[in-house]
Backbone as numpy.savetxt, mean C-alpha at the origin, in Angstrom:
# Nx Ny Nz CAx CAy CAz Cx Cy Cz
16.77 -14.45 11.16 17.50 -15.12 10.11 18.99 -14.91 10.39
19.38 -15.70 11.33 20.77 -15.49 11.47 21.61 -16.19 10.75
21.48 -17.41 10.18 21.99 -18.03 9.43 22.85 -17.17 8.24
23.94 -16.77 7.75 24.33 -15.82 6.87 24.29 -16.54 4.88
24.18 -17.75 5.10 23.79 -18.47 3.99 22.24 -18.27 3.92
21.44 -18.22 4.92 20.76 -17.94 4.42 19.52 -16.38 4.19
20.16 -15.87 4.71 20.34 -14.18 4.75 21.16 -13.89 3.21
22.01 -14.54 2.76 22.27 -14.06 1.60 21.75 -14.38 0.48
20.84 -15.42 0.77 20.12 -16.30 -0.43 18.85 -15.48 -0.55
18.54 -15.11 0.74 17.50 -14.10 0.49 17.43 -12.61 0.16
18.69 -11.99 0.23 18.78 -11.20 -0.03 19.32 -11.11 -2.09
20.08 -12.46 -1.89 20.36 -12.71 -3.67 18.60 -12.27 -4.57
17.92 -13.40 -4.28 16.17 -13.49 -4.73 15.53 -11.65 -4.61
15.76 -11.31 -3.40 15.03 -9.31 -3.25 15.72 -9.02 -4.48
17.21 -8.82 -4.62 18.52 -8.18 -5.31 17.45 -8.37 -6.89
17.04 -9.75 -7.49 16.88 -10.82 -8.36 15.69 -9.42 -8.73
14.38 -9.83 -7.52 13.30 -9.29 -8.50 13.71 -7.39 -8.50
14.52 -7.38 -7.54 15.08 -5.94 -7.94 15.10 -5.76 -9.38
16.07 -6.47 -9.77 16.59 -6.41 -10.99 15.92 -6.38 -12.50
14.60 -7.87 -11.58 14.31 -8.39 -13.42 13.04 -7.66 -13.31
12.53 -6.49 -12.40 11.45 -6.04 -12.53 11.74 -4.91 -13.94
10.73 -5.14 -14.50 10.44 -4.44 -16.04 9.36 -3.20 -15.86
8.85 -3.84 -14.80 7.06 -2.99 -14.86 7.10 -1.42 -14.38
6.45 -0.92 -14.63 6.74 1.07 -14.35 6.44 1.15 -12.66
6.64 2.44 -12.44 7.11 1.58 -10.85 5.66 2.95 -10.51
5.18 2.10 -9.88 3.80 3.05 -9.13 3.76 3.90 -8.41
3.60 5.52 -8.37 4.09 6.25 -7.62 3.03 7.29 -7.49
2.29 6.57 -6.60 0.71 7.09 -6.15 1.03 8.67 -5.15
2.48 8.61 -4.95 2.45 10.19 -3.87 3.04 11.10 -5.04
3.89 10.56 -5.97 4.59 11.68 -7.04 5.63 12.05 -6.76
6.69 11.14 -5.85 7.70 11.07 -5.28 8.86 10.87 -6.11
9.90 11.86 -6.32 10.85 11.89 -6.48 11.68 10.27 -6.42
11.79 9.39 -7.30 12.39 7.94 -7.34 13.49 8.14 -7.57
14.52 7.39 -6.36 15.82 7.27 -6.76 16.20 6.41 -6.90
17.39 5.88 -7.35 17.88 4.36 -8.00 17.87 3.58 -6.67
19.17 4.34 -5.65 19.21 3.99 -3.95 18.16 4.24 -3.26
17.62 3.33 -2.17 16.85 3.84 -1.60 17.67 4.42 -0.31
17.31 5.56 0.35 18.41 6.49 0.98 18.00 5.03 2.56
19.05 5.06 3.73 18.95 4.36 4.95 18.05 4.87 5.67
17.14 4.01 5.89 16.03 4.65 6.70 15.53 3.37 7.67
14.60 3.77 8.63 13.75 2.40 9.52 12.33 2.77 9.26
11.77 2.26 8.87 10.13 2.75 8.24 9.54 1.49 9.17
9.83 1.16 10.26 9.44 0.30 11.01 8.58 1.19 11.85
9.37 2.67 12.24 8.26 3.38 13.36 7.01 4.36 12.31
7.49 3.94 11.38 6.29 4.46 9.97 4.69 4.53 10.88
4.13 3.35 10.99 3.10 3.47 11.75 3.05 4.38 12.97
3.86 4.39 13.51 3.40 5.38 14.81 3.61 6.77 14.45
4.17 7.47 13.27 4.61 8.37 12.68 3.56 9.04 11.88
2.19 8.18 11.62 1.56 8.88 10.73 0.19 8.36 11.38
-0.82 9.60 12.06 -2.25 9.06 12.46 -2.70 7.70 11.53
-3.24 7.24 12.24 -3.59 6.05 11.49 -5.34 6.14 11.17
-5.85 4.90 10.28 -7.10 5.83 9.99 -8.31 5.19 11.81
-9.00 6.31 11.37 -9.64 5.71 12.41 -10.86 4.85 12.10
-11.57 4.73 13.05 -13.25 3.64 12.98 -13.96 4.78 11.41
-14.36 3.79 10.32 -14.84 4.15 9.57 -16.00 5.61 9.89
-15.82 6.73 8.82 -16.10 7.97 8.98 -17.64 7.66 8.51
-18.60 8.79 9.79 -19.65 8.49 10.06 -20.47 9.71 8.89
-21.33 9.31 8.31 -21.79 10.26 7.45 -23.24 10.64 7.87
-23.90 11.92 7.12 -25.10 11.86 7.72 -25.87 11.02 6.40
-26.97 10.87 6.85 -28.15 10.59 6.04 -28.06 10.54 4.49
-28.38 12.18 4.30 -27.92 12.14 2.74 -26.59 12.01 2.06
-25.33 12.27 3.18 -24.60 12.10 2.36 -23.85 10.47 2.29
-24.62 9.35 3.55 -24.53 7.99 2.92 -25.42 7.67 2.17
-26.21 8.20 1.79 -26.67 7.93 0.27 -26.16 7.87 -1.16
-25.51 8.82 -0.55 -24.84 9.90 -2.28 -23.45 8.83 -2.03
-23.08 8.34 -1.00 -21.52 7.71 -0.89 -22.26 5.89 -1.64
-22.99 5.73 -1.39 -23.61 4.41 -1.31 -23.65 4.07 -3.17
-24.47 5.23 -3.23 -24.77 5.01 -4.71 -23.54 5.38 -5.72
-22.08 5.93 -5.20 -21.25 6.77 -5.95 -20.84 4.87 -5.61
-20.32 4.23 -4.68 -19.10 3.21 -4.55 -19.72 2.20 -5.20
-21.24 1.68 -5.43 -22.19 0.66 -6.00 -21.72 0.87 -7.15
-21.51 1.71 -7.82 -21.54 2.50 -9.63 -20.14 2.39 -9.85
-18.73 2.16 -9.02 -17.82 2.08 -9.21 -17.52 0.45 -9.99
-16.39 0.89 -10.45 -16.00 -0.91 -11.03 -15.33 -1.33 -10.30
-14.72 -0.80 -9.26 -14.32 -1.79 -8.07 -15.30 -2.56 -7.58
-15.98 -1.78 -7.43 -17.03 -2.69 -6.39 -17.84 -3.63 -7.45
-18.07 -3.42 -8.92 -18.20 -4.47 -9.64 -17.27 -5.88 -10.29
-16.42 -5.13 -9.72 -15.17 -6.31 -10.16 -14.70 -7.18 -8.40
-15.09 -6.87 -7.03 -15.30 -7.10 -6.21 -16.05 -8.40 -6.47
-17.39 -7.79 -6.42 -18.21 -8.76 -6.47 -18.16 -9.72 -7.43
-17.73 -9.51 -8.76 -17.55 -10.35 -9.86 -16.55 -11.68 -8.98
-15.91 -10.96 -8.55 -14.23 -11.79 -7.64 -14.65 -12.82 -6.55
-15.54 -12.08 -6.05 -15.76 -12.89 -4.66 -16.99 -13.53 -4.60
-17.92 -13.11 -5.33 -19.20 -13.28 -5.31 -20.11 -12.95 -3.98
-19.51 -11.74 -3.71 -20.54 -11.59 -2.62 -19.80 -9.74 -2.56
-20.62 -8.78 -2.09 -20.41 -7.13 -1.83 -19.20 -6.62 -0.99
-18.66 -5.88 -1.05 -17.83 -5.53 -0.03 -17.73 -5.16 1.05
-17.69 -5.75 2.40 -17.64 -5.01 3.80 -17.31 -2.97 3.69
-17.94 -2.43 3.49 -18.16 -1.25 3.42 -17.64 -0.66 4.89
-17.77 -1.58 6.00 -17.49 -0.93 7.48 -16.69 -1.37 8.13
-15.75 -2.10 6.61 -14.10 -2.52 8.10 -13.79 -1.44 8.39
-12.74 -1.79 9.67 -11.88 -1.00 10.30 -10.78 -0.42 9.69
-10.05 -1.42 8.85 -9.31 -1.67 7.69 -8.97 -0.35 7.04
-10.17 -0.08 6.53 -9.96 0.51 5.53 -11.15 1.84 5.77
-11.42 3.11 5.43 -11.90 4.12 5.36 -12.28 4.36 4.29
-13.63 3.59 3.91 -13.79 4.10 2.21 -14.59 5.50 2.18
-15.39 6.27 3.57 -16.34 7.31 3.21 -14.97 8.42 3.12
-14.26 8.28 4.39 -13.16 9.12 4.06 -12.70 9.27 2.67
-12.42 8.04 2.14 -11.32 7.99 1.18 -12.33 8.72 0.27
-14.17 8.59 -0.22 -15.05 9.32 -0.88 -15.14 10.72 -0.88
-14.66 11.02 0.49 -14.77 12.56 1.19 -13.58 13.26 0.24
-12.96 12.73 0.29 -11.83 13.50 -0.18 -11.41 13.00 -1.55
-12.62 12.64 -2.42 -12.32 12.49 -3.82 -11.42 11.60 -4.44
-11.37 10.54 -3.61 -10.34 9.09 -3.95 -11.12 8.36 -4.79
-10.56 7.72 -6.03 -10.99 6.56 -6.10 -9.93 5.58 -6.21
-10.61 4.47 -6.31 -9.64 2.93 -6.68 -8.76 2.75 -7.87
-7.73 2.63 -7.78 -6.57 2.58 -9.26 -6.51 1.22 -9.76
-6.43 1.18 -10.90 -5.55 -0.48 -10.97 -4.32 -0.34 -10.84
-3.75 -1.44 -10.21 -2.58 -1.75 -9.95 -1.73 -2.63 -10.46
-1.30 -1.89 -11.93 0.27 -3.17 -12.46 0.97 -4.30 -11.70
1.10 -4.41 -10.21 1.74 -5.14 -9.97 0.41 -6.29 -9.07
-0.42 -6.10 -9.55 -1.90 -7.56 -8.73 -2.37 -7.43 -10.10
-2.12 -7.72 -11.27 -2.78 -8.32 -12.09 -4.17 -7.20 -12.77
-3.65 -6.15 -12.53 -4.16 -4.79 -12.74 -5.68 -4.39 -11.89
-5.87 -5.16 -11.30 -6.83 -5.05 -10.12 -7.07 -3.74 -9.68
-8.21 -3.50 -9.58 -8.69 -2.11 -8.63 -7.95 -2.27 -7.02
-7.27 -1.27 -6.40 -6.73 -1.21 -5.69 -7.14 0.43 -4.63
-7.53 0.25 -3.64 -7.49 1.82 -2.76 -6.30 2.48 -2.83
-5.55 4.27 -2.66 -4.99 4.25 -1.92 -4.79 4.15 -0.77
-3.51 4.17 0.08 -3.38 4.08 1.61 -3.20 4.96 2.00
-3.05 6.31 1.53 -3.25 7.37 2.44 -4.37 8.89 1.20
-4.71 9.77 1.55 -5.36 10.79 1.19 -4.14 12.07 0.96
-4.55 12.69 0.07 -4.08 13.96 -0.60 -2.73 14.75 0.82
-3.41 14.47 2.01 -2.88 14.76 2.88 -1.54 14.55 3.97
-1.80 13.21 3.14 -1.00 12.23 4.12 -1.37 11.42 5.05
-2.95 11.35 5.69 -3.94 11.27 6.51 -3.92 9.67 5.87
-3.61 8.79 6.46 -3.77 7.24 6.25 -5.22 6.75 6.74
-5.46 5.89 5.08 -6.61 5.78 5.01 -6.86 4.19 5.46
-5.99 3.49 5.76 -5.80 1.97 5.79 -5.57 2.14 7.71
-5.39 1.51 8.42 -5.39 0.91 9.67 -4.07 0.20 9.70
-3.58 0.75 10.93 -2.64 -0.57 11.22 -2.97 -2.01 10.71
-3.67 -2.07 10.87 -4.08 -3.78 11.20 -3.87 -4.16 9.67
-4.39 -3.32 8.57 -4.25 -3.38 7.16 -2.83 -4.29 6.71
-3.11 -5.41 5.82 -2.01 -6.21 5.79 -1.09 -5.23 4.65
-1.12 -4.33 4.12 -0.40 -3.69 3.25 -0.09 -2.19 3.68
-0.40 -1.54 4.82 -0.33 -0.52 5.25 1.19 -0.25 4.77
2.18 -1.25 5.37 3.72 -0.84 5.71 4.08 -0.36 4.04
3.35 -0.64 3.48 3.81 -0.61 1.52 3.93 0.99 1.76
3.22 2.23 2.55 3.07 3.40 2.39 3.95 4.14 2.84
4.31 3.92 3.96 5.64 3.65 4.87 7.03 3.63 4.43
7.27 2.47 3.67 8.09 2.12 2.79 8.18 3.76 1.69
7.09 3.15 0.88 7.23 4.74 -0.41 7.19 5.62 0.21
6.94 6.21 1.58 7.27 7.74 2.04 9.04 7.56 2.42
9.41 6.47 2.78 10.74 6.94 3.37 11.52 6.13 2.59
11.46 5.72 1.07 12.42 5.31 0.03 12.42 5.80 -1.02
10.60 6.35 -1.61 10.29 7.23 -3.05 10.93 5.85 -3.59
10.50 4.66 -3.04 10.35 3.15 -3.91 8.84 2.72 -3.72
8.57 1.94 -4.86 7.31 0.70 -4.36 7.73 -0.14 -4.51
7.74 -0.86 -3.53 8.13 -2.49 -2.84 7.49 -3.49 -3.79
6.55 -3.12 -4.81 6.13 -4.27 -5.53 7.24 -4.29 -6.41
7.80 -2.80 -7.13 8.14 -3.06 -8.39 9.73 -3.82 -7.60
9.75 -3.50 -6.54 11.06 -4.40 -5.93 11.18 -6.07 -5.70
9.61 -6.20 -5.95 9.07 -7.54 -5.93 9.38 -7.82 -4.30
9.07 -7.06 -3.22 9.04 -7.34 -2.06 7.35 -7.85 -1.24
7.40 -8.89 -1.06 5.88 -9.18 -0.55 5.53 -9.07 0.80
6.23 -8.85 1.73 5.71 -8.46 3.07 7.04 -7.26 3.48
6.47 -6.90 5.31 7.36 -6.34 5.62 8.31 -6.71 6.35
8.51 -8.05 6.22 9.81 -8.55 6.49 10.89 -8.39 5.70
10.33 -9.05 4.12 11.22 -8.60 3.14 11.81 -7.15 2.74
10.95 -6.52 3.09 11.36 -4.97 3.30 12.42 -4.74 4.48
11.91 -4.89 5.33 13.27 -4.87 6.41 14.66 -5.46 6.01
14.76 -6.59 5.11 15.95 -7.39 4.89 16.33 -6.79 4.04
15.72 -6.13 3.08 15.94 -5.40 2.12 16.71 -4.28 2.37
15.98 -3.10 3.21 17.06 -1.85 3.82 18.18 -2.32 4.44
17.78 -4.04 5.44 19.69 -3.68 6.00 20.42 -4.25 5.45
20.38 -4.89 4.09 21.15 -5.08 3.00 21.87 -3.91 2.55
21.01 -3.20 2.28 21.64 -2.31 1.45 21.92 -1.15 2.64
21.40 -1.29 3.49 22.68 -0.40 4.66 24.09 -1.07 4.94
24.28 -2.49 5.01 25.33 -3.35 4.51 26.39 -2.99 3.94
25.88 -2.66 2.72 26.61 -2.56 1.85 26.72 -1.36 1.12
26.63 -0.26 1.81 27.36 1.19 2.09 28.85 0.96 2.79
């Protein structure tokens, strides 16, 4: 976007839902929120934090006990209500035995219409989402701003990028 008209038009609209966001700002790590987000590149975010791996292999009984705990969840009933059909249980995507292992469940999320939502990483820091995950960079972002990009009304990680060198800019 070299164009500077239109680099500023887009950065006016980020600035915009900056502004007119009302909604409480989601802060799934418990991160210290500051007004600024401090200058950072959360671009090498991914290579910075193991990523999750090929869905975690369970034994016997305990994909049972995982099977019948995620069936009984209202995600997975509001899933299916949504889509009309069960949830891929074995993307790559996403790590749901992990995310079970370690006592996760699904939140709603204020900013999708209060939707059941995973987190993207575990108690640990241990990322539970995959590169490939179209929302991974959202985690990325809240580790190295103590912002969420929704309540910024930012929808990809482009807009995020335009976003930090704005406001590295304009330091």
């Amino acid at each position: 976007m070299a164009d500077p008209l239109m680099k500023e038009l887009a950065y006016g609209a980020i600035l915009q839902n900056f502004a007119m966001a009302n909604k409480p700002v989601a802060n799934p790590l418990n991160m210290a929120l500051s007004p600024e987000p401090p200058i950072v590149n959360f671009q090498s975010g991914l290579d910075a934090v193991p990523s999750a791996q090929p869905t975690t292999v369970l034994g016997q009984n305990e994909e049972q006990q995982f099977q019948n705990w995620i069936r009984s969840t209202d995600w997975f009933k509001e899933f299916v209500q949504e889509y009309n059909e069960e949830p891929d249980l074995n993307i790559d995507e996403y790590d749901y035995r992990a995310a079970w292992k370690a006592g996760i469940s699904p939140e709603r999320d204020p900013y999708d219409n209060n939707r059941y939502h995973w987190p993207s990483s575990d108690q640990t820091g241990k990322m539970l989402k995959s590169e490939e995950h179209p929302t991974a960079w959202k985690e990325f972002f809240m580790r190295d701003t103590g912002l969420n990009p929704d309540a910024l009304g930012l929808q990809n990680k482009q807009e995020a990028d335009l976003y930090l060198e704005m406001i590295q800019q304009d330091r």
